[in-house]
C-alpha positions as CSV (number, residue, x, y, z in Angstrom):
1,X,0.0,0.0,0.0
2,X,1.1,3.7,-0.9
3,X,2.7,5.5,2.0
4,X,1.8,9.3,1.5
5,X,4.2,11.8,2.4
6,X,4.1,14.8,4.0
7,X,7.7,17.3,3.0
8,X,9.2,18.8,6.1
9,X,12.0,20.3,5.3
10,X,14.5,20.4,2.3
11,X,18.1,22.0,1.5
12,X,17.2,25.2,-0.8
13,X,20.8,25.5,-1.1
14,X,20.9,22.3,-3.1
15,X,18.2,22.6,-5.8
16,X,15.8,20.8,-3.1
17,X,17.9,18.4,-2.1
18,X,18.2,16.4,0.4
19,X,15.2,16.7,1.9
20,X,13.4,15.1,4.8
21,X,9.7,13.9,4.7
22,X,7.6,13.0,7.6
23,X,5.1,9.5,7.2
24,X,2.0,11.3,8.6
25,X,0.2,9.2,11.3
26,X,2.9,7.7,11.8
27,X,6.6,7.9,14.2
28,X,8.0,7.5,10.8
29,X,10.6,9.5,8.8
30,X,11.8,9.1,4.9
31,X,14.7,11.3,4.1
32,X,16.1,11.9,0.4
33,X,19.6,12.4,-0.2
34,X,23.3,11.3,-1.8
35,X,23.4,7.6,-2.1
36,X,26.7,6.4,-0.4
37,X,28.4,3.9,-2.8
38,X,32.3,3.8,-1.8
39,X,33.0,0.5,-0.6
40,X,34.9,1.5,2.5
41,X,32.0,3.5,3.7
42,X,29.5,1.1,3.3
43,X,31.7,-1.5,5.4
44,X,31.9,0.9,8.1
45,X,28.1,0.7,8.7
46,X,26.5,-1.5,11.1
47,X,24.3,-4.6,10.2
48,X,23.7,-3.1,6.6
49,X,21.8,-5.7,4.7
50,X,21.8,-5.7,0.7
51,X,18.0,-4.9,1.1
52,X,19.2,-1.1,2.8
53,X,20.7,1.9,1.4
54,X,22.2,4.7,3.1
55,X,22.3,8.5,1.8
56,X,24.1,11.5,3.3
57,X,22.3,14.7,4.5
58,X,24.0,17.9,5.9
59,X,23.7,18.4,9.4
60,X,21.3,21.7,9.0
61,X,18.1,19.4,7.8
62,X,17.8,17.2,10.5
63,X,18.5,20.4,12.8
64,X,15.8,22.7,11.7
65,X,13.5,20.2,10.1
66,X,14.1,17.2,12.4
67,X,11.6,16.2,15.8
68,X,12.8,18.9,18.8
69,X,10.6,17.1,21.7
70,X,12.1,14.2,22.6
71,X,10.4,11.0,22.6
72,X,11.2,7.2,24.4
73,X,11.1,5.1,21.5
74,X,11.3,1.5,23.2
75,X,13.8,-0.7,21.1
76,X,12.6,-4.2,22.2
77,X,15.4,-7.0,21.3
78,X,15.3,-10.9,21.7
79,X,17.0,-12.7,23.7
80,X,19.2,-14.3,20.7
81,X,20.0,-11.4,19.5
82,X,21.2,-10.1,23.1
83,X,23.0,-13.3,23.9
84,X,24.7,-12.6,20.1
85,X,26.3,-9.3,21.6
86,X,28.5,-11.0,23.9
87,X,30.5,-12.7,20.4
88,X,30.6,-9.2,19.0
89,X,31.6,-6.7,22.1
90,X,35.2,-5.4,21.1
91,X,36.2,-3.9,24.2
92,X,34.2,-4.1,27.8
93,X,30.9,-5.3,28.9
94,X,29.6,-3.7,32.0
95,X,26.5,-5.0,34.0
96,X,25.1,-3.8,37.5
97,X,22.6,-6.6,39.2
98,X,20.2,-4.9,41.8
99,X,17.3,-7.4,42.5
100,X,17.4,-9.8,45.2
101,X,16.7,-13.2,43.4
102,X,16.3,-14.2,39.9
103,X,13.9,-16.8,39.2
104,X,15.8,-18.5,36.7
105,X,18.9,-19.1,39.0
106,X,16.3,-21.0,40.6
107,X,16.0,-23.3,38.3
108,X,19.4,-24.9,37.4
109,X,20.6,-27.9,38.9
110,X,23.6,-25.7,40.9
111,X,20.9,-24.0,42.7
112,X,19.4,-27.1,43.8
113,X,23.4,-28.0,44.9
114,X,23.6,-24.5,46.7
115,X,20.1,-24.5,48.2
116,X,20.9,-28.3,49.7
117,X,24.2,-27.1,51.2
118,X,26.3,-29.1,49.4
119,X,29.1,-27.5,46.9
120,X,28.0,-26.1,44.0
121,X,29.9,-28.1,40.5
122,X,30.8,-25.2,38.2
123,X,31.0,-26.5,34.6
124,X,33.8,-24.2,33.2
125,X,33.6,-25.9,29.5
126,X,29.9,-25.0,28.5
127,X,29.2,-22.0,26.0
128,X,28.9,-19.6,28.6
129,X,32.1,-20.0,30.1
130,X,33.8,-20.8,27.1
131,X,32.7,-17.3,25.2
132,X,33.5,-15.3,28.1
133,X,36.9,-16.8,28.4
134,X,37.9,-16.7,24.5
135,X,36.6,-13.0,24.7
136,X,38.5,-12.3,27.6
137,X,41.7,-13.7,26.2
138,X,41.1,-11.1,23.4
139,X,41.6,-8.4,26.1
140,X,37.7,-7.8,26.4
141,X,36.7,-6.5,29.8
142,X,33.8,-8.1,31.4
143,X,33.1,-6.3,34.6
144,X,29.8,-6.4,37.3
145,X,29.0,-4.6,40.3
146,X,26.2,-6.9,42.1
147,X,24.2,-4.8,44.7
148,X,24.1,-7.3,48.2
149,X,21.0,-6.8,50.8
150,X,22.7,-6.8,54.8
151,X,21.8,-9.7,55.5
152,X,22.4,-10.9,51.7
153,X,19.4,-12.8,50.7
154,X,19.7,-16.7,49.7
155,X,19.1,-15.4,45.8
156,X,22.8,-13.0,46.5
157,X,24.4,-16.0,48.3
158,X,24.0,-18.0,45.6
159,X,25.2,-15.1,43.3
160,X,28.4,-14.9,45.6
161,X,29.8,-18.6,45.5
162,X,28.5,-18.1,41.5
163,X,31.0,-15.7,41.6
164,X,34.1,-18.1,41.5
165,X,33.1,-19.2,38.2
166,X,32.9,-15.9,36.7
167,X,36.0,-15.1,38.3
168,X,37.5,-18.2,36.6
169,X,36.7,-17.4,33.4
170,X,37.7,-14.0,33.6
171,X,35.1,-11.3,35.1
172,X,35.6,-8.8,37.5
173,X,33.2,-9.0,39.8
174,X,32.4,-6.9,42.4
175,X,30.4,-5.9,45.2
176,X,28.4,-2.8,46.9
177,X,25.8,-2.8,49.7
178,X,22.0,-1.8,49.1
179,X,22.5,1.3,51.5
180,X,25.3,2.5,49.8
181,X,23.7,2.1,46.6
182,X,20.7,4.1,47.9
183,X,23.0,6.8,48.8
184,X,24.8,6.9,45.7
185,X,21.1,7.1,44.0
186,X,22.0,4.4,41.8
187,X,18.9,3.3,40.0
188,X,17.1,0.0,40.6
189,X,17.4,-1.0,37.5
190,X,19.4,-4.2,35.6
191,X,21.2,-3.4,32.7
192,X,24.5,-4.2,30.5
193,X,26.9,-1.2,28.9
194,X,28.3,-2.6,25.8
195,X,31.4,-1.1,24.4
196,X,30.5,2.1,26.0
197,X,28.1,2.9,23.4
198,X,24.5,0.8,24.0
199,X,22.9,-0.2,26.8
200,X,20.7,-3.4,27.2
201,X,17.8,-3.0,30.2
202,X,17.0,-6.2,31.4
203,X,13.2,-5.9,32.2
204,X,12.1,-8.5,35.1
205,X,8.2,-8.9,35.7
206,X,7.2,-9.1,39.6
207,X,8.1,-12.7,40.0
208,X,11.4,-11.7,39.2
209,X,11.6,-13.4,35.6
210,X,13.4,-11.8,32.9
211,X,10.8,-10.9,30.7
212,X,12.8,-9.0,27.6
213,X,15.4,-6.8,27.0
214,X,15.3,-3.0,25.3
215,X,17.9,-1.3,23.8
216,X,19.1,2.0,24.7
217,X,21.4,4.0,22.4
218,X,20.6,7.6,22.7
219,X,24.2,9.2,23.1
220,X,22.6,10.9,26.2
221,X,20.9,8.2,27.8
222,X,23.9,5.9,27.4
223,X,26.4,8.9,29.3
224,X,23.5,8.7,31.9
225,X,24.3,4.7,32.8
226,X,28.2,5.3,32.2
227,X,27.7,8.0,35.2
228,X,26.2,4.9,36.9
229,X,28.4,2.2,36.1
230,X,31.5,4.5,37.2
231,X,30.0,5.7,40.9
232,X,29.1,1.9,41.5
233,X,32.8,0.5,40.2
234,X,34.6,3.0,42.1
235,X,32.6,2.3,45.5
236,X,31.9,-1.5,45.0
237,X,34.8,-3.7,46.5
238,X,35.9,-7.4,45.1
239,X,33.4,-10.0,45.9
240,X,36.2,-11.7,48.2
241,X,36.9,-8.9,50.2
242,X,34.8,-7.7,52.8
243,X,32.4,-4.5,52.3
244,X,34.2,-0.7,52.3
């Protein structure tokens, strides 16, 4: 069916253009501009399949013509596609963990070991572990602050002997108390920082299962959860040593 535009704004300088239309009805936006063709620029662009084009537009039409209010545009991944950027992160992965159980912990058969008091087996071969240690042995940094209650609850004390695998395989993982937290104003939210440049919120339902994942990439927003993950790091102590 025929989408019908609606012209918002267009380059005069340029004979018309580039110009940038706006899908009415719609979140929607169609811009017109320079196809980009060199090779080396086209590699440079992320997940560009042969079905996409890209096209260059000066800076002044998405400035005068573009939206001004901003707007929370939910970016809803699965969770194959997050587990797929763990193989791809080039440099650091950064998560905090604020809730007091995860139901899916629950679940696994070294839960049922930890939860009967007897040692908990750590398989150090499975895909998991072997990812994060092959990653990690390409100098990728994979670093967690995990907020503890005082007394930690049995969902944290598993987390902590958990934490000797992690370890093993090579994450940093440290520690930092709810109160603290609190005080810091760290928000009581689950997320990773990827490469410094995307953050993936881990969305848990009240039963404490993860439900989905959403993407954040807004330059802004993602400075906003650096703030976070450096106050948390810098206050949070290893998981083997006691509390600051």
């Amino acid at each position: 069916m025929t989408r019908y535009l609606r012209k918002v704004g267009t380059n005069s300088g340029n004979d018309g253009c580039p110009t940038l239309y706006e899908i009415p009805g719609t979140d929607r936006y169609v811009v017109q501009g320079d196809r980009v063709t060199d090779a080396g620029e086209l590699i440079q662009l992320d997940n560009l399949t042969e079905e996409e084009g890209a096209v260059t537009v000066p800076r002044e039409l998405l400035a005068n013509f573009g939206p001004k209010e901003p707007v929370h545009v939910p970016q809803p991944i699965s969770f194959e596609e997050f587990g797929g950027m763990f193989t791809k992160v080039m440099h650091s992965a950064w998560r905090l963990e604020t809730r007091r159980r995860y139901a899916s912990d629950e679940e696994t058969e070294t839960y049922a070991q930890f939860a009967a008091g007897e040692p908990v087996t750590w398989d150090l071969d499975d895909e998991w572990c072997t990812n994060r240690r092959e990653r990690s042995a390409l100098g990728v940094r994979f670093e967690r602050v995990r907020i503890l209650d005082e007394p930690p609850t049995p969902g944290q004390l598993y987390l902590l002997d958990n934490a000797r695998r992690n370890a093993a395989v090579g994450e940093d993982i440290r520690t930092l108390a709810r109160a603290q937290a609190v005080e810091l104003r760290l928000p009581a939210e689950d997320f990773w920082i990827f490469d410094s440049r995307v953050v993936a919120l881990l969305l848990h339902d009240d039963a404490d299962h993860m439900t989905g994942v959403e993407l954040i990439t807004n330059p802004v927003d993602v400075l906003r959860y650096a703030q976070v993950r450096e106050a948390a790091w810098h206050h949070a102590a290893p998981y083997d040593q006691p509390q600051r």
